[in-house]
C-alpha positions as CSV (number, residue, x, y, z in Angstrom):
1,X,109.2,107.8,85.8
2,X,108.1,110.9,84.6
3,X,108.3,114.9,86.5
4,X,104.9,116.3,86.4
5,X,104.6,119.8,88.0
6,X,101.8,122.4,88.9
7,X,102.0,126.1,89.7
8,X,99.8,129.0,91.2
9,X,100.1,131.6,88.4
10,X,99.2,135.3,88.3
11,X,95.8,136.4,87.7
12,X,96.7,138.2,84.8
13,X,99.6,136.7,82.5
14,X,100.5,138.2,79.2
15,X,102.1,136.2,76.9
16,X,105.8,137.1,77.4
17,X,105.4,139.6,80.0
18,X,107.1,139.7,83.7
19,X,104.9,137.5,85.6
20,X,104.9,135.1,82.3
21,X,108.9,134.8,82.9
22,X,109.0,134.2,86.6
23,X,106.7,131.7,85.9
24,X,108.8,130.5,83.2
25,X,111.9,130.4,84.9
26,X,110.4,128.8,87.7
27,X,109.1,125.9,85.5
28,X,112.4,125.3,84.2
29,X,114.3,124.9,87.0
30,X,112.1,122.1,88.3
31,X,113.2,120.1,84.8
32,X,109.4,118.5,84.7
33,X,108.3,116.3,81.8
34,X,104.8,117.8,81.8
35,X,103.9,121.1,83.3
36,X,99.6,121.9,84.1
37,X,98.9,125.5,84.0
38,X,95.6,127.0,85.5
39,X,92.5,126.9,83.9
40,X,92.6,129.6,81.0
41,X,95.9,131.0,82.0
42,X,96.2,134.1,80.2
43,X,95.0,137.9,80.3
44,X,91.6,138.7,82.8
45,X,89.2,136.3,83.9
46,X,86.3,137.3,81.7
47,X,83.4,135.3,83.4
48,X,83.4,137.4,86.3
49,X,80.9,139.8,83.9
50,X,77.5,139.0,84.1
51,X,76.9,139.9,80.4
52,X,78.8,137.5,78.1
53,X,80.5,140.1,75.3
54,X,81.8,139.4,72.1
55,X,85.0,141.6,72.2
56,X,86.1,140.4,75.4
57,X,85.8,136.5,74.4
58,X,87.5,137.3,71.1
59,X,90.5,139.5,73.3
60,X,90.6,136.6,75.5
61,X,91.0,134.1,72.4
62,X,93.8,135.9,70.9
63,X,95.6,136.3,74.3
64,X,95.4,132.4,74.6
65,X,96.6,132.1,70.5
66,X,99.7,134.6,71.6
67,X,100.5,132.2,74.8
68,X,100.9,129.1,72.6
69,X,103.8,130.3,71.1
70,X,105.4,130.7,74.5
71,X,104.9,127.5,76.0
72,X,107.9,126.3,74.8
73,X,109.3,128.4,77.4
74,X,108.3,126.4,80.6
75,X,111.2,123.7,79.8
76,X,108.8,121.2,79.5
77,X,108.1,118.3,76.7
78,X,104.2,118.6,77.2
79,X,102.2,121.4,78.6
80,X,98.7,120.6,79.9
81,X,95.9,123.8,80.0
82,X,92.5,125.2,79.2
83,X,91.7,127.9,76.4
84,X,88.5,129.6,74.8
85,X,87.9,128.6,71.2
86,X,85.2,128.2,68.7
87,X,83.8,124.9,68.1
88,X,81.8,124.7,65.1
89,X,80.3,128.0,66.0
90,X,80.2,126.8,69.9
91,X,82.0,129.5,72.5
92,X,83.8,126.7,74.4
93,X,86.6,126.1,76.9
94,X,89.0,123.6,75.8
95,X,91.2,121.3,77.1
96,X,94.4,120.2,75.3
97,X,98.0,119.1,75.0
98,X,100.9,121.0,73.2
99,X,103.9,118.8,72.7
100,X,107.3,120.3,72.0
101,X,107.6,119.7,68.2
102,X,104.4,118.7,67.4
103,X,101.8,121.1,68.8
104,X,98.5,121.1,70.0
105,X,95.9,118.3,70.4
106,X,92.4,119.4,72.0
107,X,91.3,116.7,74.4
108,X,88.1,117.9,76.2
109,X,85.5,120.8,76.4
110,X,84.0,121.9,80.0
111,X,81.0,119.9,80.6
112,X,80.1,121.5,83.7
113,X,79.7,125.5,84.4
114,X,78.6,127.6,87.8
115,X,76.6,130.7,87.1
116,X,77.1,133.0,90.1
117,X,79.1,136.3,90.9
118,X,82.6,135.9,89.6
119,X,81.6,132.3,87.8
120,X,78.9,133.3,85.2
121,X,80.5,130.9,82.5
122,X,77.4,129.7,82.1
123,X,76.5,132.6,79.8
124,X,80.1,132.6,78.0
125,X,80.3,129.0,76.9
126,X,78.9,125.8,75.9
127,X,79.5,122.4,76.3
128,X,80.8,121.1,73.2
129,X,80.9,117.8,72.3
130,X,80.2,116.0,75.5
131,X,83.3,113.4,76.4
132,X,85.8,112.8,78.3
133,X,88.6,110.8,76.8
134,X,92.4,110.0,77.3
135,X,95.1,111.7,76.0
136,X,98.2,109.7,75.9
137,X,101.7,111.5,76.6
138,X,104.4,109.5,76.3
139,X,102.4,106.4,77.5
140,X,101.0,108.4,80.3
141,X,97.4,108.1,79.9
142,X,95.8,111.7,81.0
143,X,92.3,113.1,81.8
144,X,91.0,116.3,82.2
145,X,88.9,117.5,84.9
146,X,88.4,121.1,84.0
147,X,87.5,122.9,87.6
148,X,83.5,122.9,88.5
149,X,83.9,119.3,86.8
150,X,86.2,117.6,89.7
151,X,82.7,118.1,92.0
152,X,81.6,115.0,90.3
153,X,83.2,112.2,91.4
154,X,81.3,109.9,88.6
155,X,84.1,111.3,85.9
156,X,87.1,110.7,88.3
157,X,86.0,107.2,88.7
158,X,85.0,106.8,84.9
159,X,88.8,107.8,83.7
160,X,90.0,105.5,86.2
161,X,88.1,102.6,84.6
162,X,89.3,103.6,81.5
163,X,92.6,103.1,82.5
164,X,94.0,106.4,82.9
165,X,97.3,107.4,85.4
166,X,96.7,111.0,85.4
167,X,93.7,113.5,86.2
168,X,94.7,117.0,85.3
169,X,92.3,119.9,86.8
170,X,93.4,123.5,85.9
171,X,91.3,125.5,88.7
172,X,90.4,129.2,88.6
173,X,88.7,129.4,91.7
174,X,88.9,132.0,95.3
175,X,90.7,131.7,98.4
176,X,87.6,130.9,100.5
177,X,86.5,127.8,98.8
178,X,90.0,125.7,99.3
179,X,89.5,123.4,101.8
180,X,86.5,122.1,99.6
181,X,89.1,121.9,96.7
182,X,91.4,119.7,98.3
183,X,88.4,117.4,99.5
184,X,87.3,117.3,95.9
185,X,90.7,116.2,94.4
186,X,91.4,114.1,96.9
187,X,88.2,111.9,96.3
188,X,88.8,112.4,92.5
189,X,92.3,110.3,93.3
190,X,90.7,107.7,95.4
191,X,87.9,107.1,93.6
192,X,89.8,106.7,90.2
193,X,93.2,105.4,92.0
194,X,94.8,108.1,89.8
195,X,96.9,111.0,90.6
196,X,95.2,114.4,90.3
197,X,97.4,117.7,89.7
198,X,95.8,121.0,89.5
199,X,96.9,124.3,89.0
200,X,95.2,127.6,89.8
201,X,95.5,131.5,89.6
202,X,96.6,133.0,92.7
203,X,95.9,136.7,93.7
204,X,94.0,140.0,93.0
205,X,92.9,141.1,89.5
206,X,92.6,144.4,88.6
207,X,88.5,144.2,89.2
208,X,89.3,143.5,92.5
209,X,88.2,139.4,92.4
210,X,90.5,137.4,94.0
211,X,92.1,133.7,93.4
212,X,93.4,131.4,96.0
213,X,96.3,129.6,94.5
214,X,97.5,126.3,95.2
215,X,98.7,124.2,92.9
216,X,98.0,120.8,94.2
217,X,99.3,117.0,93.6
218,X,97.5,114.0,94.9
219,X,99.0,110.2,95.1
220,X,96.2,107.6,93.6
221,X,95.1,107.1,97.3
222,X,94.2,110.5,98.0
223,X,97.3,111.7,99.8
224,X,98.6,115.4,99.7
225,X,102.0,115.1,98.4
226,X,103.3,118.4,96.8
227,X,101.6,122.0,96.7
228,X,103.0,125.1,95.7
229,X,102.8,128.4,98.1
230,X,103.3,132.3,97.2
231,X,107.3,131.8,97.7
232,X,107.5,128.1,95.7
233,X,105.0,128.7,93.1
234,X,105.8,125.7,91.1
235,X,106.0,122.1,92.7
236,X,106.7,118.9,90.9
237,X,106.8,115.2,91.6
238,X,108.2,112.1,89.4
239,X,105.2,109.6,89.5
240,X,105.1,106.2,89.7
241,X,102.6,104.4,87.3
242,X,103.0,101.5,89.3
243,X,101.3,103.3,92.3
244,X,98.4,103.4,90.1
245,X,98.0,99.7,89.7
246,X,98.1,98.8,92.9
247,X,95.5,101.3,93.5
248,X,93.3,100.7,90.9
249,X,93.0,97.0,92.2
250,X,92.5,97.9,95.6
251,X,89.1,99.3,96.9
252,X,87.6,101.3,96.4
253,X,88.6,101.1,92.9
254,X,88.1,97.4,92.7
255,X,84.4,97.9,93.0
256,X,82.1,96.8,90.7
257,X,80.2,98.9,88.9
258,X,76.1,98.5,88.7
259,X,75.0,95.9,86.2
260,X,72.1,98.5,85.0
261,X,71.2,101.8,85.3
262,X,69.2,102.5,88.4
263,X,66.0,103.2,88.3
264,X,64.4,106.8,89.1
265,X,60.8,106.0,90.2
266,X,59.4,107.6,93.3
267,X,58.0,105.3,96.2
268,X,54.3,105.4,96.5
């Protein structure tokens, strides 16, 4: 088995700094094989402007280049998260992998953005190259989810039938939209007969927007079966891959899927 854990982190990290420690030392003590941060874990949430602006994406890049070199520091062999890079010329958010020893492997761009107060990342990235693909860690096949994208259930259930065992969604998301959260992640892990981690930012930035926390782990049928709180911040779980057969071959999983696309005419 293998120690996966999640976390509600900060709203604002720096790389190194005080609430980057607690975090850190946190982290550590649960001893976890892979560790999912939140969704673009370091400095200020810059989507909440309405006006995407060069100089805040590019401090926001080299925040994210400054946390790689601390990763290390969560105890962990792998560390799953999100960060804003250039892809050939694209302002994306990507999803990756650093391994202890052999650094970072970029799985995934966001496929799927909201546009509306505190969530224009519509106007601050792209795409990307549009796939969504395993990444294997130590024989644990992964897939990202990257927040707005765990609304869509068709993605769950396609990493599922590509065999994966894990669903990773780093959230950034508010307090008042939970319960639709956990609804989301717990069909993403029924659909895909997966387990589904996320992590999220948890508290009150200094523009005043607010996160909701909760990092959250689902069993590949849906269950509830660790989630962090503002006194246990981090939460982890050894899972077992054998769960996810037997899910995967049970329904709803064992569904087959449409011989053809369907067809999108109107009735007359």
């Amino acid at each position: 088995m293998m120690r996966f854990g999640v976390c509600e982190a900060a709203p604002e990290m720096v790389p190194g700094g005080e609430d980057w420690q607690q975090l850190a030392a946190r982290a550590w003590e649960e001893r976890t094989d892979v560790f999912l941060l939140n969704e673009m874990p370091f400095g200020p949430w810059i989507s909440c402007a309405e006006k995407a602006g060069e100089e805040m994406l590019l401090a926001s890049h080299r925040a994210h280049e400054a946390g790689m070199q601390h990763l290390v520091e969560l105890g962990a062999r792998s560390v799953l998260a999100t960060r804003p890079v250039y892809d050939q010329g694209r302002s994306v958010n990507q999803a990756f992998v650093w391994r202890r020893g052999s650094g970072i492997q970029s799985v995934h761009t966001k496929q799927f953005f909201p546009d509306e107060e505190g969530y224009y990342e519509a106007r601050w990235f792209a795409r990307g190259d549009t796939h969504f693909r395993l990444a294997d860690v130590e024989g644990v096949k992964i897939g990202f989810l990257i927040c707005t994208e765990v609304m869509f259930n068709e993605w769950a259930r396609h990493y599922g039938r590509q065999g994966a065992h894990v669903i990773a969604v780093p959230r950034a998301v508010g307090r008042a939209s939970l319960r639709r959260w956990k609804t989301a992640l717990s069909m993403a892990a029924i659909v895909s007969g997966c387990y589904v981690i996320s992590s999220n930012r948890a508290g009150i930035d200094q523009k005043g927007q607010e996160f909701g926390g909760g990092g959250w782990i689902f069993d590949p049928f849906g269950d509830l079966i660790a989630e962090t709180s503002p006194d246990h911040s981090v939460v982890s779980v050894d899972l077992d891959l054998a769960l996810v057969e037997r899910a995967q071959q049970e329904y709803p999983c064992c569904v087959s899927e449409l011989p053809s696309p369907p067809t999108t005419a109107s009735l007359g």
